[in-house]
C-alpha positions as CSV (number, residue, x, y, z in Angstrom):
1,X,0.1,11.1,-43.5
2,X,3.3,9.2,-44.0
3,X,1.6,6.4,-46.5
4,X,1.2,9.4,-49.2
5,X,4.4,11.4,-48.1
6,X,6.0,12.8,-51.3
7,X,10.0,13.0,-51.1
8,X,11.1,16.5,-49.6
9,X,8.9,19.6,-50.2
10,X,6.5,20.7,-48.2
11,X,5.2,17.1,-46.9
12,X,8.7,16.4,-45.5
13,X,9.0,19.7,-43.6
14,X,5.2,19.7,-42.5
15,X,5.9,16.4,-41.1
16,X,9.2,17.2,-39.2
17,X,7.3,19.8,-37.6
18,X,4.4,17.9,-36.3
19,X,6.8,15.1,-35.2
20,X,8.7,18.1,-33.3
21,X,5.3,18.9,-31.6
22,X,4.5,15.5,-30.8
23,X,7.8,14.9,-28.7
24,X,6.6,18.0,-26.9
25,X,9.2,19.8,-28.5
26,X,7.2,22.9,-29.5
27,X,9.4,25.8,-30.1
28,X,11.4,23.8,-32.3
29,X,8.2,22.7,-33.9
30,X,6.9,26.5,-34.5
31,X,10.0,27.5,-35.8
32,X,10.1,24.4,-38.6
33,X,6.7,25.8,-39.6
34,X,7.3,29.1,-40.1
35,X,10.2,28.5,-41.9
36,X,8.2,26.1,-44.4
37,X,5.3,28.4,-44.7
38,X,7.8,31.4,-45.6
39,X,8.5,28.7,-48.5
40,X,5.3,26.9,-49.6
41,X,2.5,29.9,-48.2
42,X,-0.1,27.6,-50.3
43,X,0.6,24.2,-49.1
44,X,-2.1,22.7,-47.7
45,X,-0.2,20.5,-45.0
46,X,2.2,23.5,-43.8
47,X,-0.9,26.0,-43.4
48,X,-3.0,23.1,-41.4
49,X,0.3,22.0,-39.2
50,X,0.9,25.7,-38.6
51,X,-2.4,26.2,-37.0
52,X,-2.3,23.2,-35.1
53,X,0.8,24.5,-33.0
54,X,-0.4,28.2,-33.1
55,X,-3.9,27.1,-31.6
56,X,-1.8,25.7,-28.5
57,X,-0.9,29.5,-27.9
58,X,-4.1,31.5,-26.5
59,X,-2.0,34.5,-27.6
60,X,-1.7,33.0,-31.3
61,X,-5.5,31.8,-31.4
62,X,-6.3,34.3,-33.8
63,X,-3.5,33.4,-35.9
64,X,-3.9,29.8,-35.9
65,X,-7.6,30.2,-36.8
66,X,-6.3,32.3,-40.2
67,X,-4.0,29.4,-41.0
68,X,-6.3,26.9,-40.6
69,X,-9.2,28.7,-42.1
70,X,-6.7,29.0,-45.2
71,X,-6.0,25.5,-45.6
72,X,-9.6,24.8,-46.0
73,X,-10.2,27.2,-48.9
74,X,-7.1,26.4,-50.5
75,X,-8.2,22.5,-51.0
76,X,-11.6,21.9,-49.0
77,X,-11.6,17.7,-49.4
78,X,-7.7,17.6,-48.3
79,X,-7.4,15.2,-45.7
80,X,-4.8,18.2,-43.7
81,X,-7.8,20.8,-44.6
82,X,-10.6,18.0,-42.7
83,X,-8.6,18.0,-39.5
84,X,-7.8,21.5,-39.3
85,X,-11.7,22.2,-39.6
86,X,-11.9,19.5,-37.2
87,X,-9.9,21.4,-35.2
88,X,-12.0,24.6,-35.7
89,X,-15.0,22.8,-34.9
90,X,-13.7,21.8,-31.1
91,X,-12.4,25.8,-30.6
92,X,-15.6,27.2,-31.6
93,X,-17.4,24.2,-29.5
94,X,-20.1,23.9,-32.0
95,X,-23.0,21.3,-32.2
96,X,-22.2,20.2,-35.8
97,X,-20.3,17.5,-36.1
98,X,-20.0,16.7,-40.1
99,X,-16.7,17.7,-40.0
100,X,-15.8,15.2,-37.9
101,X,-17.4,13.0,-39.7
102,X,-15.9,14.1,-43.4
103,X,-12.6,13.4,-41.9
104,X,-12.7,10.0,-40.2
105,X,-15.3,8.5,-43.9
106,X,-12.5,10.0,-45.5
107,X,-9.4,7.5,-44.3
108,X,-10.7,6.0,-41.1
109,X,-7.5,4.3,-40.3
110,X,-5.1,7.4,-40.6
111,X,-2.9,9.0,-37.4
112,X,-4.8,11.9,-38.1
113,X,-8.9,10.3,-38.1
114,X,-7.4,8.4,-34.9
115,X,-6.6,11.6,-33.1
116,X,-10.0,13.0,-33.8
117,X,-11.3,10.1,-32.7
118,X,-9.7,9.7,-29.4
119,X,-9.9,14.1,-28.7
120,X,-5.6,14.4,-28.8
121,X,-5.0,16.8,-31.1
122,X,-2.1,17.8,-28.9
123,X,0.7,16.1,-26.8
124,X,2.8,17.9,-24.0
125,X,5.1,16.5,-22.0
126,X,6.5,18.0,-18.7
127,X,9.1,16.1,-16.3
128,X,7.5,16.0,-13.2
129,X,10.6,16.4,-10.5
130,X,14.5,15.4,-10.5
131,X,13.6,12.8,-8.5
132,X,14.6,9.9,-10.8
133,X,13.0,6.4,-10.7
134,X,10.1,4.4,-11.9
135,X,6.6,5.9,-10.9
136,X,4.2,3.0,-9.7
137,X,0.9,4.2,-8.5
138,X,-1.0,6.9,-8.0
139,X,-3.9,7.3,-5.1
140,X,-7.0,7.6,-6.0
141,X,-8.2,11.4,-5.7
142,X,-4.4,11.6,-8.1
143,X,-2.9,14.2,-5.4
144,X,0.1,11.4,-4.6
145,X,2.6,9.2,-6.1
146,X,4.2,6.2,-4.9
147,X,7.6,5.7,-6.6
148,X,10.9,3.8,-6.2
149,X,13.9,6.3,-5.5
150,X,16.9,4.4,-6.8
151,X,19.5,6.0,-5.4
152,X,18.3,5.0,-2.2
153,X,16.4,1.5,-3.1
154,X,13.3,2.6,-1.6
155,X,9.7,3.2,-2.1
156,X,8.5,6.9,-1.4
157,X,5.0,9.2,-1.7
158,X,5.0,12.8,-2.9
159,X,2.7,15.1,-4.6
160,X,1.9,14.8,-8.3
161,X,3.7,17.9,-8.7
162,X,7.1,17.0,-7.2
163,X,7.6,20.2,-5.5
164,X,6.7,18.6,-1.6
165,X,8.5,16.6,0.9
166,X,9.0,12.9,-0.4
167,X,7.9,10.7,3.0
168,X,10.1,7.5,2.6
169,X,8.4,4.5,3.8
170,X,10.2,1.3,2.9
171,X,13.9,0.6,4.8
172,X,14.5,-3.0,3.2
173,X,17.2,-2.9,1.6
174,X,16.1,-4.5,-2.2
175,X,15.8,-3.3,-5.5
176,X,11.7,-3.5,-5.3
177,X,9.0,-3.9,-8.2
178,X,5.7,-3.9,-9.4
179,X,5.0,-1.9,-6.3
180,X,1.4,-0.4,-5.2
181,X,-0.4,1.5,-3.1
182,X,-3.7,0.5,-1.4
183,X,-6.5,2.8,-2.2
184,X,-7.1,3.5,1.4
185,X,-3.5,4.6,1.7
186,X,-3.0,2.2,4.2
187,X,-1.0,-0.2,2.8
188,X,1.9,-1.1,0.1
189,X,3.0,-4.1,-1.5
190,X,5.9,-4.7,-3.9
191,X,8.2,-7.3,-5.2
192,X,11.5,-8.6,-4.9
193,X,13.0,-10.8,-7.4
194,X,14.6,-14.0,-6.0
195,X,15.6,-16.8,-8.2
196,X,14.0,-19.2,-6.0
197,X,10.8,-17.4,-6.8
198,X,10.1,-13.5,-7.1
199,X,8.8,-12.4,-3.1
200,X,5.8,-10.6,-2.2
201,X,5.8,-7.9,0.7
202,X,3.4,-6.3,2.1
203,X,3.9,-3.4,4.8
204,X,1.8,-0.5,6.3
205,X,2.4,3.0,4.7
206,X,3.0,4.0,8.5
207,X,5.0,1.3,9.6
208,X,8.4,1.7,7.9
209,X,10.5,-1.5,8.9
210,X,7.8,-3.4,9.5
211,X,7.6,-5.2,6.4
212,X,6.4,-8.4,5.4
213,X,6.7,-11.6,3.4
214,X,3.5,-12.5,2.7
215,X,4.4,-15.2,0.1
216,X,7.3,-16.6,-2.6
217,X,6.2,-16.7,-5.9
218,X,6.9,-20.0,-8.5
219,X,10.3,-20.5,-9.6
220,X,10.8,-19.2,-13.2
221,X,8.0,-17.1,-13.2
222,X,8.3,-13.4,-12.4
223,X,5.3,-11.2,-10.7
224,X,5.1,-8.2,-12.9
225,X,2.1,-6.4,-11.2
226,X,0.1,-6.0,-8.6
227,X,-3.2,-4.8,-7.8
228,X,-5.4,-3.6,-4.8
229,X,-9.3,-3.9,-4.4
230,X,-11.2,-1.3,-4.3
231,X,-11.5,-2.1,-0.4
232,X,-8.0,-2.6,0.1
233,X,-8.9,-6.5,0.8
234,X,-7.8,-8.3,-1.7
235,X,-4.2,-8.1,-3.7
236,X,-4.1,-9.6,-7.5
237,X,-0.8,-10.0,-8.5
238,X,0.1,-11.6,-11.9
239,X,2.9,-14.5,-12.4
240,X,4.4,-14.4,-15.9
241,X,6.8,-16.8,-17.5
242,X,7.9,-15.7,-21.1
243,X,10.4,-17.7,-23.3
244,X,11.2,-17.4,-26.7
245,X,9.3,-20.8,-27.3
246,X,5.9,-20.1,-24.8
247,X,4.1,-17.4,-22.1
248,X,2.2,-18.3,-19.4
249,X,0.1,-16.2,-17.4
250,X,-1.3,-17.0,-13.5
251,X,-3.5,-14.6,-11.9
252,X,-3.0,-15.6,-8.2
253,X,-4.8,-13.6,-4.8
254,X,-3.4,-12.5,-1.6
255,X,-6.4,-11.4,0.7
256,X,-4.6,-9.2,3.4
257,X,-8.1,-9.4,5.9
258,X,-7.6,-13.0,6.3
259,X,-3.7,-12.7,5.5
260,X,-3.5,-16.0,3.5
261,X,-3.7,-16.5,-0.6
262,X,-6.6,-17.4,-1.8
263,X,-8.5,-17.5,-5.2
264,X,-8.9,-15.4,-7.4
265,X,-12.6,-14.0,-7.4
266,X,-14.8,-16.6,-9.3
267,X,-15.5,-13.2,-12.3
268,X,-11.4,-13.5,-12.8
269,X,-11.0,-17.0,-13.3
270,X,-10.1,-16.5,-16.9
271,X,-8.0,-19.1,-19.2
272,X,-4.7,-16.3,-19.4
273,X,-6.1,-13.8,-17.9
274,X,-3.1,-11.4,-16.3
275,X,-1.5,-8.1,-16.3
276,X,-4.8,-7.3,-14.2
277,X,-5.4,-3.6,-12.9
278,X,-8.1,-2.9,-10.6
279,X,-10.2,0.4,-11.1
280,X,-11.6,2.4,-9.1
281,X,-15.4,1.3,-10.1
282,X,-14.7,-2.2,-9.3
283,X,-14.1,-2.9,-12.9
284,X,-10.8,-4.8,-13.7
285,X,-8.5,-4.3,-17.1
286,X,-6.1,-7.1,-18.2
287,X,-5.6,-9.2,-20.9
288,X,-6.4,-12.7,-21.8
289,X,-3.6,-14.4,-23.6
290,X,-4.9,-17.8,-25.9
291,X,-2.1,-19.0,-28.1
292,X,-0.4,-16.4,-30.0
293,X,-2.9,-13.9,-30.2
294,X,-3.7,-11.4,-26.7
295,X,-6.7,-9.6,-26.7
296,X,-7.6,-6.8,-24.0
297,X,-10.6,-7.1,-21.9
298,X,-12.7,-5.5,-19.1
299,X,-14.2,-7.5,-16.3
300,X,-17.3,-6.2,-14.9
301,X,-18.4,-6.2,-11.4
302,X,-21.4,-8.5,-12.2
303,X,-19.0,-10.8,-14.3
304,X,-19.7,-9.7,-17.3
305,X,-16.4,-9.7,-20.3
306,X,-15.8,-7.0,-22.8
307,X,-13.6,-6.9,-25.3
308,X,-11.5,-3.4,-25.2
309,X,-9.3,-4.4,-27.7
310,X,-8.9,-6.8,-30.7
311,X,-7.3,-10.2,-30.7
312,X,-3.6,-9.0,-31.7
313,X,0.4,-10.5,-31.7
314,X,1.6,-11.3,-28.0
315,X,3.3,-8.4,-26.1
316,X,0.7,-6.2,-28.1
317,X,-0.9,-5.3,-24.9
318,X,1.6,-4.3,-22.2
319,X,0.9,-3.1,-18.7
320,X,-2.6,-1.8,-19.5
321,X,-4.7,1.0,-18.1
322,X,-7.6,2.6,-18.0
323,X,-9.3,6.0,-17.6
324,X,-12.0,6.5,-15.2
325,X,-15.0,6.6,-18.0
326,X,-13.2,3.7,-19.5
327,X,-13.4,5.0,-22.9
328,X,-9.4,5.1,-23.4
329,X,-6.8,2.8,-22.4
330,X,-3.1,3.2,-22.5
331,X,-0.5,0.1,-23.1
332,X,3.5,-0.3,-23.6
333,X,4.3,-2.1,-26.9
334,X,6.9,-0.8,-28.8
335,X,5.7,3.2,-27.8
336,X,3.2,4.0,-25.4
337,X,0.1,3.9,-27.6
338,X,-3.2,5.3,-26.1
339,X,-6.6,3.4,-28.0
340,X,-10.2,3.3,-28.0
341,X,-12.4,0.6,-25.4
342,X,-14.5,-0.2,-27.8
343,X,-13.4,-3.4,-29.3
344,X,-13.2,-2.1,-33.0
345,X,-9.9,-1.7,-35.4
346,X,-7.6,0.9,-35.5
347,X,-7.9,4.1,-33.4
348,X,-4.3,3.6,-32.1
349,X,-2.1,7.0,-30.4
350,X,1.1,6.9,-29.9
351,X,1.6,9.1,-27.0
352,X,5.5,8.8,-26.8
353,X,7.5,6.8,-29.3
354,X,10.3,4.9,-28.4
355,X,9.5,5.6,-25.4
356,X,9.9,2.8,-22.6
357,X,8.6,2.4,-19.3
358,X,8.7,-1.4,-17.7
359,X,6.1,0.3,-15.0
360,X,3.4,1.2,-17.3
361,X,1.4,4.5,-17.4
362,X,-1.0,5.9,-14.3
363,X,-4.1,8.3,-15.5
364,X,-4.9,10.9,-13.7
365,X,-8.8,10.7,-12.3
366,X,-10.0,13.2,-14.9
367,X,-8.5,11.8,-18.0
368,X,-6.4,14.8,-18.9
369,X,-3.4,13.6,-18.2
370,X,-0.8,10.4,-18.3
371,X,2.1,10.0,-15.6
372,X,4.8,7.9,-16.5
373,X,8.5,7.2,-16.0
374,X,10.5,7.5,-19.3
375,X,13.4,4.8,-19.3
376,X,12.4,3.9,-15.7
377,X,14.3,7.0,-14.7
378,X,12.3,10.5,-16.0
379,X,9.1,10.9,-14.4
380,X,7.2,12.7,-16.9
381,X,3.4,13.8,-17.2
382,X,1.6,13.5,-20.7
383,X,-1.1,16.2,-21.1
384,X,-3.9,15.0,-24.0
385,X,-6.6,17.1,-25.5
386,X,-7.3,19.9,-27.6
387,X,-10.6,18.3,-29.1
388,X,-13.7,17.7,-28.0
389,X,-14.1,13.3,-27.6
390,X,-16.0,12.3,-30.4
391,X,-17.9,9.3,-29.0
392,X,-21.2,10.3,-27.0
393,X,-21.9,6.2,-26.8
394,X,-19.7,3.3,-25.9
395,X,-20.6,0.2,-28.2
396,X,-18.9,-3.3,-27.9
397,X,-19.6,-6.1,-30.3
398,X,-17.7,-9.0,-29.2
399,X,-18.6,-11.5,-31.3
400,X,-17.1,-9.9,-34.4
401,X,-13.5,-10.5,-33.1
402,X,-13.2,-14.3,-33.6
403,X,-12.5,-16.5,-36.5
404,X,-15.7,-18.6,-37.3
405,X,-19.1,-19.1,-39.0
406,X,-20.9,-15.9,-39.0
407,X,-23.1,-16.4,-35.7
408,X,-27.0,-16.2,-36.7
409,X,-26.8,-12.8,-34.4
410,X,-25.2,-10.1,-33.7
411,X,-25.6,-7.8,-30.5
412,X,-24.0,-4.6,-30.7
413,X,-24.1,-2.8,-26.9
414,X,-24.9,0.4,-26.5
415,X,-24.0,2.7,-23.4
416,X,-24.8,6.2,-23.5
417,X,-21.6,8.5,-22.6
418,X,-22.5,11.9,-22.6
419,X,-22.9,14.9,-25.2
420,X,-26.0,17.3,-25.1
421,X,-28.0,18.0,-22.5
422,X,-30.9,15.5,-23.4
423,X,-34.2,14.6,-21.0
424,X,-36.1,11.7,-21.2
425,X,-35.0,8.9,-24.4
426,X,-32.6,9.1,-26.8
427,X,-33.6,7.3,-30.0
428,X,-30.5,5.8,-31.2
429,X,-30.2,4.7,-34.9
430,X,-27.4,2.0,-35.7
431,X,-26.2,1.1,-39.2
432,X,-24.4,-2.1,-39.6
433,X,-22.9,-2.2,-42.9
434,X,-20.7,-5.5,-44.3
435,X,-19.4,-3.5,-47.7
436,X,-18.1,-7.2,-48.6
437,X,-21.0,-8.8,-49.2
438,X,-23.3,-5.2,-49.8
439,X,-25.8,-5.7,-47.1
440,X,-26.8,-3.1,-45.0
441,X,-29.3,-3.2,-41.7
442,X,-30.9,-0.5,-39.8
443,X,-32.2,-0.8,-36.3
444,X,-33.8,2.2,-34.2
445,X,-33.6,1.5,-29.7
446,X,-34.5,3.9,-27.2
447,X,-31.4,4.6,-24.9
448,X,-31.6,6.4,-21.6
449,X,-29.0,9.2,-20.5
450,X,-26.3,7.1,-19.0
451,X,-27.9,3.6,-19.6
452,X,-27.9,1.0,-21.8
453,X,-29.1,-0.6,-24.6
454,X,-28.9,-3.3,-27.2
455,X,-29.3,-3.4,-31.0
456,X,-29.7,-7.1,-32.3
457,X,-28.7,-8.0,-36.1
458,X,-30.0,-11.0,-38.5
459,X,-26.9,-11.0,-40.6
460,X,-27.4,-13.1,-44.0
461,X,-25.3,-16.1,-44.5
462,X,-21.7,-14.6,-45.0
463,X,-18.8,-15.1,-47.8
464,X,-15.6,-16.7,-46.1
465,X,-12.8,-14.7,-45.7
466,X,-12.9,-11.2,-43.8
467,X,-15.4,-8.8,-43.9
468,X,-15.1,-5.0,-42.4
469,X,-17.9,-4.1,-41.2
470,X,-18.6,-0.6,-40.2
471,X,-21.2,0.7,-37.5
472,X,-22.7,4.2,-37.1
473,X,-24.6,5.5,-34.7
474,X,-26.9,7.8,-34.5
475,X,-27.8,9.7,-31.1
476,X,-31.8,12.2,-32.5
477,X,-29.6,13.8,-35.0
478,X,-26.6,13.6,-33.6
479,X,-23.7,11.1,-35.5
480,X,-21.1,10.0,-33.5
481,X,-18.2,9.1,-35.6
482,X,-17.9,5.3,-37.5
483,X,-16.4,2.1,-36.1
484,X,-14.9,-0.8,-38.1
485,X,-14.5,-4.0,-36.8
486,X,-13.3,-7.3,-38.6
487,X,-14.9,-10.6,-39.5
488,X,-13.2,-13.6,-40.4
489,X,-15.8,-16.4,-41.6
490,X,-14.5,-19.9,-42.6
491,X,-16.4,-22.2,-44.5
């Protein structure tokens, strides 16, 4: 929207008002669009930004349905118009999905198309409590937090809401980090920097006082996170030095059963693989630093490596998480930007710019929601939605993301998702499309609800340089919305 902003007018004021909206500042944002629809009643951009903050309103929906609807026959093609009828499309819940379509073909790579792609057409932020301090974990049904109260220097557990009795159950006396909570509940382990090497406790959520040192980290390094199993066994914690001239990361193992540190499992031994976050499936999230690039990837139970994001800058991919489908992941960079898992460009969300948090974000189990701590002192919760998700298939394709020859084949991964109610197969189609070089191949699997499947590709011999290549899939009839991934052959 920005890259084709006109100076003042109605662009400016449609803009203020969706910025307004997405700092969850919504009567402010209501107001800014009246005011610019009393001015410009035919503007395209004012009509489709007053519908999206009517449509929040269940009172309103009538309302916001006449604005949008109005935007749409004012300038059909519009990219505003495309995501109000986007928009439209997720109220009414219907089955057909060009519209979707129409608006991420028409500039894949806009804030808008990455919305619709992602479901967020709307951000709201709440505080969660007075209660100031950094927000650390969240147990695994997402009824409790486990945060650091600074005015008293200790780790506490409360409801999500704020509203109960905060149980305090640390007494050290230490500014602790990178805390966590096991997902049994029985356990917590947090950090204390020490210049002789950052220190690792670990303590029983019942046995306040009884803390202890299960090991000191290396000097100059600091431990930024850590991590339980799924069976409370093992604790990952990550060692991270990072100068202005090089980064390091050391994904070391504390195994609480046998109380000693051991390796790392044999699936994690990674070359800079860190900032690692267990899930609740077994899965593990981090990112694999190599150079000056960082990519984000997903270690499987069985081993296997995806990609989640693309190779990027260093400190692209901070503190990452997760949501249980692992469809979505959340990271701190400069704003807390919320991105597809599929491996492909683009896609990005910022869910609260400028925005810092040196804790990192905790999703709630069903996805709706982000809880964070805003400066380390706000604890705030992040509701997303508003549209329907458009992916009914995960698809990775990892080796598009490094700089090569073309390999002889390409595997593009298919896991079904969900979307309508189906029996039996699904026969997916999937397009791979190289608009460099004008090649285009077609190939037809059958995919089970909820399994798996592979498409294989015989590219031809490739021109160096890159190449964007976009994938569609088709699930019977049913599109779901294009990827783009880049290609960087050498000669």
């Amino acid at each position: 929207m920005a890259a084709r902003l006109k100076p003042g007018g109605d662009w400016a004021a449609a803009l203020l008002a969706e910025a307004q909206l997405y700092q969850g500042r919504e009567q402010e944002a209501l107001a800014e669009a009246m005011a610019a629809e009393a001015r410009w009643p035919r503007s395209v951009p004012v009509l489709a930004t007053l519908g999206n903050i009517l449509r929040r309103q269940q009172a309103a929906a009538g309302e916001a349905d006449r604005y949008l609807q109005g935007a749409l026959e004012i300038q059909p093609g519009q990219p505003d118009a495309l995501y109000g009828l986007a928009i439209l499309t997720a109220l009414d819940d219907r089955t057909e999905r060009s519209q979707w379509l129409a608006m991420l073909r028409a500039e894949p790579f806009s804030i808008r198309a990455d919305r619709v792609r992602l479901g967020i057409a709307a951000l709201e932020s709440v505080r969660l409590s007075e209660r100031g301090g950094p927000l650390w974990d969240l147990s695994r049904d997402g009824q409790r937090l486990l945060y650091y109260m600074q005015f008293r220097k200790q780790l506490e557990i409360t409801d999500v809401g704020g509203f109960g009795l905060a149980n305090q159950v640390t007494d050290q006396d230490s500014e602790k980090v990178a805390a966590s909570l096991s997902p049994d509940e029985q356990y917590l382990a947090w950090v204390v920097a020490d210049q002789r090497g950052d220190q690792l406790y670990v303590q029983g959520t019942n046995a306040s006082g009884s803390h202890e040192l299960v090991l000191q980290g290396t000097r100059g390094a600091a431990i930024r996170r850590t991590t339980w199993s799924p069976d409370s066994h093992l604790l990952l914690f990550t060692e991270v030095v990072d100068n202005a001239k090089a980064r390091s990361v050391r994904l070391r193992c504390w195994d609480h059963q046998a109380r000693r540190e051991v390796e790392p499992p044999e699936r994690l031994r990674l070359a800079g693989f860190g900032d690692a976050v267990w899930t609740a499936a077994g899965d593990v999230i981090g990112t694999v630093t190599d150079g000056g690039q960082q990519a984000l990837v997903a270690v499987a139970a069985n081993g296997e490596v995806f990609v989640l994001r693309p190779a990027a800058r260093l400190r692209a991919y901070t503190l990452p998480a997760a949501d249980a489908t692992l469809s979505r992941v959340v990271y701190q960079a400069a704003d807390l930007t919320a991105a597809p898992t599929d491996g492909s460009e683009g896609g990005e969300v910022p869910v609260m710019t400028g925005a810092s948090s040196s804790t990192g974000a905790l999703w709630t189990p069903d996805g709706s929601r982000l809880l964070v701590s805003v400066g380390d002192t706000v604890p705030t919760s992040v509701t997303m939605g508003g549209l329907a998700d458009g992916h009914q298939v995960l698809a990775r394709m990892e080796p598009l993301l490094a700089v090569g020859p073309r390999p002889t084949r390409l595997e593009l991964r298919l896991r079904h998702r969900h979307g309508p109610r189906l029996s039996g197969h699904i026969r997916a189609t999937t397009v791979l499309d190289d608009g460099t070089d004008g090649w285009t191949q077609t190939v037809k699997v059958n995919l089970t609800i909820g399994g798996e499947a592979t498409a294989s590709f015989a590219p031809p011999d490739a021109t160096p340089g890159v190449h964007w290549l976009r994938v569609e899939v088709t699930l019977n009839d049913t599109a779901d919305p294009p990827r783009w991934y880049r290609s960087e052959v050498v000669p």
